[in-house]
N, CA and C atoms as a LAMMPS dump frame, in Angstrom:
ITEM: TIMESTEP
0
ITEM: NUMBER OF ATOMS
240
ITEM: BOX BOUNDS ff ff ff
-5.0000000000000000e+02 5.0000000000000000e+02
-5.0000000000000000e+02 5.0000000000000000e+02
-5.0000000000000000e+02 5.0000000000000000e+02
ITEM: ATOMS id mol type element x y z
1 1 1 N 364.733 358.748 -297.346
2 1 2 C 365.054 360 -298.003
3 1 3 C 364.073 361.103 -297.596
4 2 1 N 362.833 360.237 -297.825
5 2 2 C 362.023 361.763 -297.273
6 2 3 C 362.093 362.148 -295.616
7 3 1 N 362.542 361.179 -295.038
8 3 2 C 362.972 361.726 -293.61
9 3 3 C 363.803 362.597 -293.264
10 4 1 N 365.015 362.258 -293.908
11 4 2 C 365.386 363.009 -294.172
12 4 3 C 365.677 365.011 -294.523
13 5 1 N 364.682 365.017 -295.183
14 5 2 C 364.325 365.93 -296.173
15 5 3 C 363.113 366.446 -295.084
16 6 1 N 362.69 366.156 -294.284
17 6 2 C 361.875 366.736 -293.337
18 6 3 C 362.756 367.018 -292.341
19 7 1 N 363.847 366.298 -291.639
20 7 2 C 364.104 366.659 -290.581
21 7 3 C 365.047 368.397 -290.864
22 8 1 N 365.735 367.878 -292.129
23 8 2 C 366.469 369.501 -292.534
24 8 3 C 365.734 370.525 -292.811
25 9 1 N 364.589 369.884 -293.347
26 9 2 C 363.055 371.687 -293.301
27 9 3 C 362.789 372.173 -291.529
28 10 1 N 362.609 370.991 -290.693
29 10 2 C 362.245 371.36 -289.653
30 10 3 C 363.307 372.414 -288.829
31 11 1 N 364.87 371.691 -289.096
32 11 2 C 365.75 372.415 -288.288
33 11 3 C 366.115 373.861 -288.947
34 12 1 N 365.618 374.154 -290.627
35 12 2 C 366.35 375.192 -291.061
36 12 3 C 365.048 375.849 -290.637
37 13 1 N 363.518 375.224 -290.295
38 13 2 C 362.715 376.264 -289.852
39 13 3 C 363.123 376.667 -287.87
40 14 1 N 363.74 375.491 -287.68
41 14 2 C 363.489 376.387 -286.028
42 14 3 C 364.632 377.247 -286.17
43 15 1 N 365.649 377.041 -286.957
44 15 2 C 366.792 378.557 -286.821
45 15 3 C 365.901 379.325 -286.772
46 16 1 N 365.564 379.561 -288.31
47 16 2 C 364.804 381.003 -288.635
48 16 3 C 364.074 381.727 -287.449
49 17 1 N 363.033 380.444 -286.716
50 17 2 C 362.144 380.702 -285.795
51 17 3 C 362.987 381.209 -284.731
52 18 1 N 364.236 380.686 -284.254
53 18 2 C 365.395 380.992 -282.89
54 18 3 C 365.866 382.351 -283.21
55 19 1 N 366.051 382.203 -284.52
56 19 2 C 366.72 383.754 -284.792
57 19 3 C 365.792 385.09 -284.676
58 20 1 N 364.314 384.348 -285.053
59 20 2 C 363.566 386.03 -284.747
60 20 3 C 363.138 386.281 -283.125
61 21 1 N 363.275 384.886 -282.463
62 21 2 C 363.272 385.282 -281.233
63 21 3 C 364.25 385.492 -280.524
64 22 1 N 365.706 385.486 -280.806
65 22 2 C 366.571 385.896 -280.578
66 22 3 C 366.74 387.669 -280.594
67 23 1 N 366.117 387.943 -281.831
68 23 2 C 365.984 389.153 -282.33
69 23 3 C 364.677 390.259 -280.924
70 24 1 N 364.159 389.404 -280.665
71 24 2 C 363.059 389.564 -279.544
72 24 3 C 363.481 389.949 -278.629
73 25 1 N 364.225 389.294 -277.809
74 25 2 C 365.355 388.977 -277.056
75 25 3 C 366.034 390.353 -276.683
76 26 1 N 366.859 390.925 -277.659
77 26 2 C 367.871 391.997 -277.823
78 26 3 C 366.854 393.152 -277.993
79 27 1 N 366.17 392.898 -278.035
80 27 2 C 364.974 394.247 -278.161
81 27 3 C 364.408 394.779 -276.817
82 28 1 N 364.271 393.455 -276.136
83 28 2 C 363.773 393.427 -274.605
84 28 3 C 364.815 393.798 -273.211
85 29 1 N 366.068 393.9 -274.541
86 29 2 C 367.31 394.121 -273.123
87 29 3 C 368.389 392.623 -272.823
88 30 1 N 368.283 391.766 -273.301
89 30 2 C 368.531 390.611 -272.766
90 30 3 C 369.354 389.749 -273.481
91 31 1 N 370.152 389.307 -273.33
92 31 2 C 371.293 388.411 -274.251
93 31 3 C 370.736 386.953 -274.808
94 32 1 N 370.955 388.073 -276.515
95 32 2 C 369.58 386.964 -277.369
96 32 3 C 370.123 385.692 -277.883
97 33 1 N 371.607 385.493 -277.313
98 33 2 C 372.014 384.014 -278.028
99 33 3 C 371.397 383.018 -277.001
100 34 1 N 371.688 383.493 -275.823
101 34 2 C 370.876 382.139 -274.692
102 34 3 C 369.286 381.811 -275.236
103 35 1 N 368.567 382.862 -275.6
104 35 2 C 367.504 382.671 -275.907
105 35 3 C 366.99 382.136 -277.135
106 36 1 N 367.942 381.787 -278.408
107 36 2 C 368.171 381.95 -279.412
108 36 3 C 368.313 380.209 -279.325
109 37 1 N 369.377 379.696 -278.448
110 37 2 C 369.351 378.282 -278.327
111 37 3 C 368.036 377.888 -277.314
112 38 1 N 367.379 378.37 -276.683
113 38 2 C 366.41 377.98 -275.89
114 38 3 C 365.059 377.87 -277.265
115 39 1 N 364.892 378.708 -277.719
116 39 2 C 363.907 378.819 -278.962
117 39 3 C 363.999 377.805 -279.562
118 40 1 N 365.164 377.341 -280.273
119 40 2 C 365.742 376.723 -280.742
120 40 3 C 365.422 375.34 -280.518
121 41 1 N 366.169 374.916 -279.148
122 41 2 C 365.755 373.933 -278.165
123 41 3 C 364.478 373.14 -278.106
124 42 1 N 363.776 374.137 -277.75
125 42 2 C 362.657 373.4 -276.806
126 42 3 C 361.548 373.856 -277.588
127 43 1 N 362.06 375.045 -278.83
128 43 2 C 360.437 375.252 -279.924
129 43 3 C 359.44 376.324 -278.97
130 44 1 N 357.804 375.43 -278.603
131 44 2 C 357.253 376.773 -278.115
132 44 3 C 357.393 376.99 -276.479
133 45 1 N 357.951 375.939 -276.046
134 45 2 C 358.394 376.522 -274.345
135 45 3 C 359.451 377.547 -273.834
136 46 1 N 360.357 377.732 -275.487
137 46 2 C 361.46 378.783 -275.094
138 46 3 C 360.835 380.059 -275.954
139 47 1 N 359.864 379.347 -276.822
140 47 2 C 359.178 381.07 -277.617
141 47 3 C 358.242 381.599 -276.325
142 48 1 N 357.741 380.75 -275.476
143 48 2 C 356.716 381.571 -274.579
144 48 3 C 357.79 382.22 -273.245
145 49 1 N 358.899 381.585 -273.088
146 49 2 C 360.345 382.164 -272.308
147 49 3 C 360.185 383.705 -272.501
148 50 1 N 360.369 383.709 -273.901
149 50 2 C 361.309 385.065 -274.531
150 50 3 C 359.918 385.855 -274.325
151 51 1 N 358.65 385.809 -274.969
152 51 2 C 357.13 386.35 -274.432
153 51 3 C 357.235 387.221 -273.185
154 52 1 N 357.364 386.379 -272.192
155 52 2 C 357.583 386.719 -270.906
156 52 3 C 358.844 387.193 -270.228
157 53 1 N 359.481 387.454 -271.456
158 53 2 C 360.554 388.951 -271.038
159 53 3 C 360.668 389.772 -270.353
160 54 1 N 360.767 390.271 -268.839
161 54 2 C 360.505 391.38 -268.813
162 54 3 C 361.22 392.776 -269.936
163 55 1 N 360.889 394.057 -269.9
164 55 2 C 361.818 395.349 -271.315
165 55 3 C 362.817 395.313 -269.75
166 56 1 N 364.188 395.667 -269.656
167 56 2 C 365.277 395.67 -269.47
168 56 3 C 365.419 397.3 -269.879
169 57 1 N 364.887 397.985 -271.493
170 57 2 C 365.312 398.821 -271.873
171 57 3 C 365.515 400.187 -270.931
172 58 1 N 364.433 400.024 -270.631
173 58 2 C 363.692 401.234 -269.41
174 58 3 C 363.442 402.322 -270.67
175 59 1 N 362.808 402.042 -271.902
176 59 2 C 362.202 402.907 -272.586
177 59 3 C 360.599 403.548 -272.207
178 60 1 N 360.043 402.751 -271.237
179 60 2 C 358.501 402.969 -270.55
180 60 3 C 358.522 404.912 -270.678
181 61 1 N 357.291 405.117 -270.963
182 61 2 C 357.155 406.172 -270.686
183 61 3 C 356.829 406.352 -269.51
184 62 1 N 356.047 407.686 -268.685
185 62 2 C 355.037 407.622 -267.571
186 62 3 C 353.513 407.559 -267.971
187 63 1 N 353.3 406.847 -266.811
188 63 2 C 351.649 406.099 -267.247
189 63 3 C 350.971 406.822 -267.458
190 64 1 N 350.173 406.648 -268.606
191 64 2 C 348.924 407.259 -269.35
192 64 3 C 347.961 407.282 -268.252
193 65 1 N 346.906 407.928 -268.099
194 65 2 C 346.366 408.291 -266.754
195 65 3 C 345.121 408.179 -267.856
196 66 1 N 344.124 407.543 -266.956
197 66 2 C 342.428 406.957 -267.544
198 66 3 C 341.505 408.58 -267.626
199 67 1 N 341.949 409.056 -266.604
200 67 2 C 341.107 410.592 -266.496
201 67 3 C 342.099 411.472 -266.346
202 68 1 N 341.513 412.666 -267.857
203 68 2 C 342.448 413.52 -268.137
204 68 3 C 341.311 414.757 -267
205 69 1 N 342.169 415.644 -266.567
206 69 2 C 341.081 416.421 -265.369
207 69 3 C 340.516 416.233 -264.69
208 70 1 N 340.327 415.351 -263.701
209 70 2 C 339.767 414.681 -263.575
210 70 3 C 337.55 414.491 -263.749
211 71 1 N 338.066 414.921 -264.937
212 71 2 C 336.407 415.114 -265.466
213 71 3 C 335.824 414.385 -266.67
214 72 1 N 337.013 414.38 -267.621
215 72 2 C 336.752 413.613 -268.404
216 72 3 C 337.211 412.617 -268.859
217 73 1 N 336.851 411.178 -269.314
218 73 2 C 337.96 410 -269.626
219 73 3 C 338.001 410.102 -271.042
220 74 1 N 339.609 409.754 -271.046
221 74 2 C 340.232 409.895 -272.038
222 74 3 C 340.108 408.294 -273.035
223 75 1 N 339.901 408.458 -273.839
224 75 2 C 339.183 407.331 -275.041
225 75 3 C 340.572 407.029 -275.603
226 76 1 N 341.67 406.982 -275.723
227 76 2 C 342.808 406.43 -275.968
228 76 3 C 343.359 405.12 -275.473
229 77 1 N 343.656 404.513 -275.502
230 77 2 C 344.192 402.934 -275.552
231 77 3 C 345.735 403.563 -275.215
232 78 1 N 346.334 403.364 -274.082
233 78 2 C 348.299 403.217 -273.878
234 78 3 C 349.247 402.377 -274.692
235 79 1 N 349.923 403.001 -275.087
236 79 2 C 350.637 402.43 -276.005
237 79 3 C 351.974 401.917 -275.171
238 80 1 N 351.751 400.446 -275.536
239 80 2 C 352.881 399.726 -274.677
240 80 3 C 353.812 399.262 -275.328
């Protein structure tokens, strides 16, 4: 019984877990049901998959440049 009762916590946790990386997925450009059963699947070899997403979106801005004038550096961190 308690095997049970673990194996249905484990699988209703890797949905949850498939579904927010699914959600990852569709954010990055990319069709989040394949990824959704890969998460799913294989746990953290398809969560480090979806990680290594390339964005698809082409939302990138143009690159933040280290020296503003070239005189002074700019103390800001790029927001990626």
């Amino acid at each position: 019984m308690l095997a049970v009762l673990i194996l249905v916590c484990t699988l209703v946790l890797a949905y949850f877990i498939g579904n927010e990386f699914k959600t990852i997925a569709e954010m990055k450009g990319h069709d989040g049901s394949r990824y959704f059963w890969w998460s799913f699947l294989l746990g953290p070899v398809g969560y480090l998959m979806v990680v290594a997403l390339p964005d698809r979106k082409g939302n990138a801005e143009k690159p933040v440049s280290l020296i503003d004038d070239a005189t002074s550096i700019v103390d800001e961190l790029p927001e990626l």
